[in-house]
N, C-alpha and C positions, 0 to 999 in steps of 0.2 A: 676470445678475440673474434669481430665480424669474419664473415666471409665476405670477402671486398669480390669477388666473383660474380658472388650471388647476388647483392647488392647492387652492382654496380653493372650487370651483363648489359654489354652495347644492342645487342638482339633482344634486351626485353623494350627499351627505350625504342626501341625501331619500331618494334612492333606496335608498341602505345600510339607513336607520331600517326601510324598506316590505318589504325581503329577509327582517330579522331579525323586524319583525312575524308575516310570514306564517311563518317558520319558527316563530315562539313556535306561532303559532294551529293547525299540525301538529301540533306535540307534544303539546297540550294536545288535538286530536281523539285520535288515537292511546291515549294516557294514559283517555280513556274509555272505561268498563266495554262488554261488547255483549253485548246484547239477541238470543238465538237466537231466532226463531221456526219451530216444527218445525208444519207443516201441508200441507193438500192442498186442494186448490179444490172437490175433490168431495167433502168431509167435510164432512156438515150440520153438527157441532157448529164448523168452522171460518166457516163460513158464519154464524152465528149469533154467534160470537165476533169476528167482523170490527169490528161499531159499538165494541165495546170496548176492543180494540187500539186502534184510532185514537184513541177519549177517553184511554188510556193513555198514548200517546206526545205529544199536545199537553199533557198536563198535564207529561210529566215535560220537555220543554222542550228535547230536546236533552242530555238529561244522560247518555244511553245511544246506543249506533249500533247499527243496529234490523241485523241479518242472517237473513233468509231459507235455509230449509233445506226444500225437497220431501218431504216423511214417505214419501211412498207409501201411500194408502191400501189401495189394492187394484190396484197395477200389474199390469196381462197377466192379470188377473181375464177369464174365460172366460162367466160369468153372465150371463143378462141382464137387463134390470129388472122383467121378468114373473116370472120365477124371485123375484126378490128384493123384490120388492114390496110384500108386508107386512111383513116387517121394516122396509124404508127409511120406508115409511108410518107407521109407528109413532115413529120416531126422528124422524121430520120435523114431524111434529104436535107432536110433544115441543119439540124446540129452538123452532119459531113459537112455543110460547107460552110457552116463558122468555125468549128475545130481541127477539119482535116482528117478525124476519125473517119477510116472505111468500115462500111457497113456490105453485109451482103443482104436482099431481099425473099432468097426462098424460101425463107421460114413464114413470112407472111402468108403464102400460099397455102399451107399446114394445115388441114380441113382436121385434124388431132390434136394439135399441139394448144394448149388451154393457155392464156396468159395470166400466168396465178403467180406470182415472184416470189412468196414465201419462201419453197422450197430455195431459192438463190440465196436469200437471205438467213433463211436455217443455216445455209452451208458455212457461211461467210462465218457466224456466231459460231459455229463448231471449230473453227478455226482460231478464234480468240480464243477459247480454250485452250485446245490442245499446243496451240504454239503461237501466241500475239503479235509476235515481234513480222511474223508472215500474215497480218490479217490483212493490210492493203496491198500486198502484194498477189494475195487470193483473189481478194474483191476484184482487183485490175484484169486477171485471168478468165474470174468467171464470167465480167464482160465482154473480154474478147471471143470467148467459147461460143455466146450466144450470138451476140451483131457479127464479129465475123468471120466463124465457124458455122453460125447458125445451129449449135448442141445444142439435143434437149437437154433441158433445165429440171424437167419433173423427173429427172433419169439422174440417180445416184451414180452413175458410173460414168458421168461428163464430171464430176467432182472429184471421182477419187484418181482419173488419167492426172486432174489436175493435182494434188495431193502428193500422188506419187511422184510428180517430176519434182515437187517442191520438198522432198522427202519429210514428207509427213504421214507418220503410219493409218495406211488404210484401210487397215485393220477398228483402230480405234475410232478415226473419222467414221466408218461404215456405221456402227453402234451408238457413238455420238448422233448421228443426223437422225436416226430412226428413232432414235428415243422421246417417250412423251417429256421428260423433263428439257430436253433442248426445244421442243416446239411448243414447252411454257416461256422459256428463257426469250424467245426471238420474240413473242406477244409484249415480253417485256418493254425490249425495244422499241416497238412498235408502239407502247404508251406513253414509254417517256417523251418519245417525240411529236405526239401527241401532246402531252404534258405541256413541252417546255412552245408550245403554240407553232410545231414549225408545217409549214402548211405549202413546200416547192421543196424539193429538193434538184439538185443537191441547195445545202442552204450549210454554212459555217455559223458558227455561235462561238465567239472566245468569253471564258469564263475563268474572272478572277475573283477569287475568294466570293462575295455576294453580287459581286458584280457579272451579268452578263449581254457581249456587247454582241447584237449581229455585225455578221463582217458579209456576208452575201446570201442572198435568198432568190438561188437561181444560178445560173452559170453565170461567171466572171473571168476575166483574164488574169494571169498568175500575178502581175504585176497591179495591178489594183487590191489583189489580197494583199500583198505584202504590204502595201503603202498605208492601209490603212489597220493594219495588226501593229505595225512599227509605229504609227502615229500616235497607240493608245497607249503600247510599250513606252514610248517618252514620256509619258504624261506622269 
């Protein structure tokens, strides 16, 4: 005689239903368009484009998967910020008063401080690593540390204060950032977008399956990303 028990258990049918669920709910992330975002922690115009980003992506609700790509703005840059000071003073006055972003200027001052952004963008990429789901939420920190804290950047220890509040072990970020395999990793970066021809940052690129559409090459308002991500969505 069957076992109608074993047969027929309500908890193995549930569980079947929960399998096939989750696999629907894969395919259907997978299946959505992604959102490149090409930047660098030390670009004032990314720094000023951050508030918008964010109102971008809560409005579009999850209809896109946001991917992170390091630009490079000025990797293994030699300069220092004395050297470069009126120009950046120029560009940073500029962004505060389109986006509202404050900035502070003593770092311009910094007859030491080297404007090399690598090191910001190593950090960022050690952070996709060890924990992704916190990469823009890093990036947005390391910006504010720099424009307005004014931290040094070439200084592991403005990354790992940051780190720690994010609790993400500092231990393993410390060893991550030093290592030569992460400062092949962040070249990588730095080629692809290369690669993919993006030449301002911040700059958006949404890419569906062979398709890849720009959505902005340069700061935009949150509400113009939307309009035209959602425009290509209906298509």
């Amino acid at each position: 005689m069957p076992n109608y028990q074993q047969n027929h258990n309500p908890m193995r049918y549930i569980s079947i239903i929960l399998l096939f669920t989750f696999l629907n709910l894969q395919c259907m992330s997978q299946d959505k368009p992604t959102l490149l975002y090409f930047g660098d922690p030390m670009c004032s115009w990314c720094y000023g484009f951050s508030p918008e980003l964010s109102k971008a992506l809560k409005a579009l609700d999850g209809k896109v998967e946001l991917e992170m790509v390091m630009g490079g703005l000025r990797p293994y840059n030699t300069q220092t910020m004395v050297e470069l000071g009126d120009f950046l003073q120029h560009h940073w006055e500029e962004v505060g008063e389109r986006s509202g972003q404050p900035f502070k200027y003593d770092i311009l001052k910094d007859k030491n401080f080297v404007y090399d952004t690598e090191p910001a963008c190593r950090a960022v990429r050690v952070v996709r690593k060890l924990n992704p789901s916190k990469e823009l939420e890093f990036f947005k920190a390391v910006q504010t540390a720099f424009y307005y804290e004014n931290k040094n950047t070439a200084d592991v220890q403005t990354y790992l204060a940051i780190a720690e509040e994010m609790d993400i072990d500092v231990t393993a970020f410390k060893e991550e950032f030093e290592s030569e395999e992460m400062k092949a990793l962040i070249r990588k970066d730095f080629e692809k977008s290369a690669e993919m021809g993006v030449r301002g940052f911040p700059s958006l690129i949404l890419v569906d399956g062979e398709k890849n559409i720009s959505i902005s090459n340069g700061y935009l308002p949150s509400e113009q990303v939307v309009q035209k991500i959602e425009l290509f969505l209906q298509k």
